[in-house]
C-alpha positions, 0 to 999 in steps of 0.5 A: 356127459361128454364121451371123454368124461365118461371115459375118463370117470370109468378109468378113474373107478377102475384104478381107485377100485384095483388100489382098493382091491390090492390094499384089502388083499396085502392087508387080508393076507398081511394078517393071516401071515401074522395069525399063522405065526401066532399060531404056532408060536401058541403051539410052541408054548403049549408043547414046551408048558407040556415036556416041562410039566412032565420033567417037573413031575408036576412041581409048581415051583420048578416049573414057575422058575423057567415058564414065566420067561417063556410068557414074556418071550412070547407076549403072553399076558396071562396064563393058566393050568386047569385041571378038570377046569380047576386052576393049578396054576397061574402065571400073569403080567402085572396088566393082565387084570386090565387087559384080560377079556379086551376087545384087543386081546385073544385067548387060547386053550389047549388041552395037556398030555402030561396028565388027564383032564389037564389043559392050558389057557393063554390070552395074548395080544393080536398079531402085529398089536405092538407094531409101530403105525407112525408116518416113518413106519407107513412110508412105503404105503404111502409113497405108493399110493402117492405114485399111483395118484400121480400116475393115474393123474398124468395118465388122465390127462393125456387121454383127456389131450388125446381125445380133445379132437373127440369132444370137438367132433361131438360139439360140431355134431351137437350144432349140426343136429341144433341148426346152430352150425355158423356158431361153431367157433374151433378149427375141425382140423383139429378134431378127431378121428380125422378120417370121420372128421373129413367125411363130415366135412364133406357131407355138409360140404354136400350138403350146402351145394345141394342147399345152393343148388336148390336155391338156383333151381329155386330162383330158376323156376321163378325167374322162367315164370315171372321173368323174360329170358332175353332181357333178364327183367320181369315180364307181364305176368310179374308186373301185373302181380306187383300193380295189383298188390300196390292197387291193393296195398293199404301202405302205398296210397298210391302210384305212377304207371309208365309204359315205353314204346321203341317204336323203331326197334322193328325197322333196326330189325328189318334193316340192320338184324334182330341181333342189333336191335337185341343189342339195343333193347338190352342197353335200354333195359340196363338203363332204365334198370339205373333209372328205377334204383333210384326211386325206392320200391320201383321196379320195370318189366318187359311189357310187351315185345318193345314196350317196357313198363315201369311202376313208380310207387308214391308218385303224382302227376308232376313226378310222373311228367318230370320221370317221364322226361329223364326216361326220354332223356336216357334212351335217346343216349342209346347207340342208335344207327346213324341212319336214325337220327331222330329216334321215335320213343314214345311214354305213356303214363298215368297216375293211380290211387289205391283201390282202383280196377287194374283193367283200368290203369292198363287202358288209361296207360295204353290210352296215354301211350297212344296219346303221345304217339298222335301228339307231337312234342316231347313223345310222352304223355301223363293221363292227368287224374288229379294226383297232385302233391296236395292230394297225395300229401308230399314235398320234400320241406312238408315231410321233414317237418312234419317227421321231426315233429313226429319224433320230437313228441314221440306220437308213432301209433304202433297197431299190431295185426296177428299171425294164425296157423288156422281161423279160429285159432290164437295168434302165433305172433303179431306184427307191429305196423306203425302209423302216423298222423300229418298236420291234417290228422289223416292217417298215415302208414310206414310204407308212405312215411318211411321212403321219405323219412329215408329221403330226409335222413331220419329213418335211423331215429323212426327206427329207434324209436319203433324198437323202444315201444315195441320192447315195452309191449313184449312184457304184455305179450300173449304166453305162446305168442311173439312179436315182430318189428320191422327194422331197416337194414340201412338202420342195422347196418350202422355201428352206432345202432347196433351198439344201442339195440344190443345195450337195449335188448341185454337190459331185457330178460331171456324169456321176453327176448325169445318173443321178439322177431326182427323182420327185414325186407327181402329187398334190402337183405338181396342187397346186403346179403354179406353184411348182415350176416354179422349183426344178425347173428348177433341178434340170433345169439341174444335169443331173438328170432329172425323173418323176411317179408315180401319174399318173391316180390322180387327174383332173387336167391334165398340163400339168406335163408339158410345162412341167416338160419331165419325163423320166418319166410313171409311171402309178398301178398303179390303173390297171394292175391286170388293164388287159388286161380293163378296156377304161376303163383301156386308155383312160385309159392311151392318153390319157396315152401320146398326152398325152407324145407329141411331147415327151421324156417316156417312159410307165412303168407301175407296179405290173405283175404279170402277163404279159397286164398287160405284154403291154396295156401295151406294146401301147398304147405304154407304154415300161418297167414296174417290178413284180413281173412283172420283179424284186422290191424288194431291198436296196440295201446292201453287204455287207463282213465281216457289216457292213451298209452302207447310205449313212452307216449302218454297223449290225451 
């Protein structure tokens, strides 16, 4: 119950208890007022029947001349004179057989001195019996009570107005301590007491700097480990994490390494300073930055003092040729001196697929590197391994057929792999990892279909149509366990889609709505990190839960963290990858752990695969793992009569 009501209930009982209290005492003393009065009026009969007894000499006829007015004056209905308990005399109202020894009448005796062993008895009616209780009569009552009820009335209305700013300081206290602060809708301008209204305000004030400030020290301790000061880009360490993960990524089947070498950097240096040629790095750095935003998933790194590495995921040899191309092309734009007229770069690059040795693709990229600096033409070199476009399955016309394919007879496999607290144990939570097949029946996963399904504009409707299965897995879900579906932030952006997942998610019951998770990708949440605070809250206000994957794959703040009040942290399998020998990455994952303390966001770890991983892991404070070391991926669909069923898919 709320203060105010409260006060308002303790204020009510104690006016109606005073009303109650006045009544019962005026009507307590109103009626021994009237027994009093009666009282002596008996008194008086008595004392007149005794002095005429005595001046009648006891003559019945005389005394029957004047008594029965007596009687009548004063209401008596019957009256007796006994003596020695024997009636002399007998005076009654013509009702008095009818009304002696009633409820509502009241007897007196009292003995006489005009002569021994004489006394008199008298029944009357009570004080007030003959009173009027008609509506006219009880007015004044009424009116007063009336008078106090609206009073009491306007009084607890203007307390309840006064202590409004109360309750609204209790509501924003109710959030604080539920985590649920972004739903506060009222101003707390108007809350009261101000004074502890502006001491909230700057607590949490506080607070949220502490909050922002733990994020930078967050991003700073990372961007020192995995960054380069100078250029503000990822250095070996960082780049060798990220390789690994893609030579280890069941989802990228495959990849292009480009190393850069500016070879005349160390004559600028010589000739013209190390602040011109510092100058001249950072231009390269910014315009190879331009260059890899346009391929989803790239990323580049300071390889080395003047060599810089650029990882191009889902790319053959060709691709690899043509972007090496483009690179030359861009650097040779740099504000070069003019005494260099023909600058000396030189790109070495080589192809990978997934399960190759990382030694390897750094000595083939080195080897191609130091190819293109003994050969001369263009300056760049491809390690030729034969990743074509038929063996890696792409083009651009092959995909966009082969999707709308997909989509026309909605044969998305959806596999769900579990999330554990600890081996052995049930899953917490399990994820949905879609998979396709191309014309000739290889399998297919999302992170090798969804960059082209976005390249060919389709991936609003893969995402449709993902969501819809999954909502008709969530009845089949596990008591205590829930699930989680990836969604494009390009796709939740769209007002169109929000529309159709809100319509679709209110269709559902709160309890199977509690199950589901919505997972972003850190990538695209640092990029829209305003604009998805709107539809996200959203979601969260539907009763579903919120989590980020690949979280530090990239050096980013994690102020989403807190201002989209996330339910999971799922940490980038690069950074997972053999951690109990990486004392940077143990670092970097305690950084994050520390980053979510504090809040309701539980740490999960991606990608773990072997017992000493998950050891470290749990060690540091991480909450649950999803990998091989616990289950594998396996298909979520039914099997009825060889019928597989798959969400609205029946496929035979």
């Amino acid at each position: 119950m709320k203060f105010t009501n409260q006060l308002i209930t303790t204020i009510s009982l104690c006016i109606l208890t005073a009303v109650v209290i006045v009544l019962i005492g005026s009507g307590t003393s109103f009626y021994q007022i009237g027994a009093l009065y009666q009282q002596r009026q008996v008194d008086t009969v008595f004392r007149l029947v005794d002095e005429g007894w005595q001046a009648s000499g006891a003559r019945l006829d005389k005394i029957d001349a004047w008594l029965p007015h007596i009687l009548e004056v004063n209401g008596i209905i019957d009256f007796t004179v006994l003596r020695e308990g024997i009636p002399v005399y007998n005076s009654s109202r013509i009702d008095a057989a009818a009304t002696v020894g009633d409820v509502f009448t009241m007897e007196y005796s009292a003995p006489l001195e005009a002569e021994p062993n004489l006394s008199a008895h008298l029944v009357l009616r009570p004080p007030f019996y003959n009173i009027d209780h008609s509506f006219t009569a009880l007015s004044g009552i009424l009116g007063s009570l009336v008078l106090v009820l609206i009073g009491s009335l306007w009084m607890l209305r203007w307390l309840r107005r006064q202590f409004r700013g109360l309750e609204l300081l209790e509501i924003r206290s109710q959030y604080i301590l539920q985590d649920k602060l972004g739903s506060l809708a009222h101003d707390t301008r108007l809350e009261w007491p101000h004074h502890t209204s502006q001491a909230l305000d700057k607590l949490l004030q506080t607070l949220k700097d502490a909050g922002q400030e733990r994020s930078r020290f967050d991003s700073f301790m990372r961007a020192n480990v995995f960054f380069d000061k100078k250029m503000g880009i990822g250095n070996r360490v960082f780049f060798d994490n990220r390789l690994e993960a893609a030579l280890n990524d069941p989802a990228c089947h495959g990849g292009a390494l480009l190393l850069v070498e500016l070879q005349d950097l160390a004559k600028i240096n010589y000739h013209f300073g190390y602040e011109y040629g510092d100058e001249l790095l950072t231009s390269a750095s910014i315009y190879l930055g331009h260059f890899v935003r346009g391929t989803p998933g790239a990323l580049q790194a300071r390889y080395s003092g003047t060599t810089f590495a650029l990882l191009l995921p889902n790319t053959v040899e060709s691709e690899a040729k043509e972007a090496a191309r483009q690179v030359m092309k861009l650097l040779r734009r740099l504000n070069w001196p003019e005494e260099i007229t023909d600058p000396t770069i030189y790109i070495g690059g080589v192809c990978f697929r997934i399960g190759e040795p990382l030694l390897q693709i750094h000595e083939e990229a080195e080897l191609a590197l130091r190819s293109a600096e003994l050969q001369e033409g263009d300056g760049y070199f491809i390690y030729f391994k034969g990743v074509t476009e038929e063996s890696m399955g792409k083009g651009t016309v092959r995909w966009r057929a082969l999707l709308e394919r997909v989509l026309a007879q909605q044969t998305i496999q959806l596999d769900r792999q579990g999330i554990y607290v600890g081996l052995n144990q049930a899953p917490i939570m399990y994820e949905l990892l879609a998979r396709i097949q191309d014309e000739q029946g290889r399998e297919l996963s999302a992170g090798q279909f969804f960059p082209m399904a976005e390249k060919c504009g389709l991936l609003n409707q893969l995402d449709r149509n993902i969501i819809s299965q999954a909502l008709l897995l969530l009845p089949d879900i596990e008591p205590g366990a829930s699930l989680a579906v990836n969604v494009s932030a390009s796709s939740l952006l769209q007002r169109q889609f929000q529309y159709w997942l809100v319509l679709e998610l209110l269709q559902l019951p709160k309890a199977q709505l509690n199950k589901l998770v919505i997972d972003l990708s850190e990538a695209q949440v640092s990029r829209h990190a305003q604009s998805l605070i709107a539809p996200l809250r959203a979601l969260k206000a539907l009763g579903c839960q919120l989590a980020v994957d690949h979280a530090g794959q990239d050096v980013v703040s994690t102020q989403y963290v807190q201002d989209y009040q996330l339910d999971y942290l799922k940490i980038h399998p690069s950074l997972v990858r053999d951690i109990d020998t990486k004392a940077v990455n143990q670092m970097a994952v305690s950084s994050l752990i520390g980053n979510s303390e504090g809040s309701q966001t539980k740490v999960i770890a991606m990608g773990v695969e072997t017992r000493a991983e998950w050891q470290c892991l749990s060690q540091l404070g991480v909450y649950a793992g999803q990998g091989y070391f616990f289950a594998y991926p396996e298909p979520s669909v039914k099997k009825d009569n060889g019928v597989l069923i798959s969400g609205r898919q029946l496929s035979v």
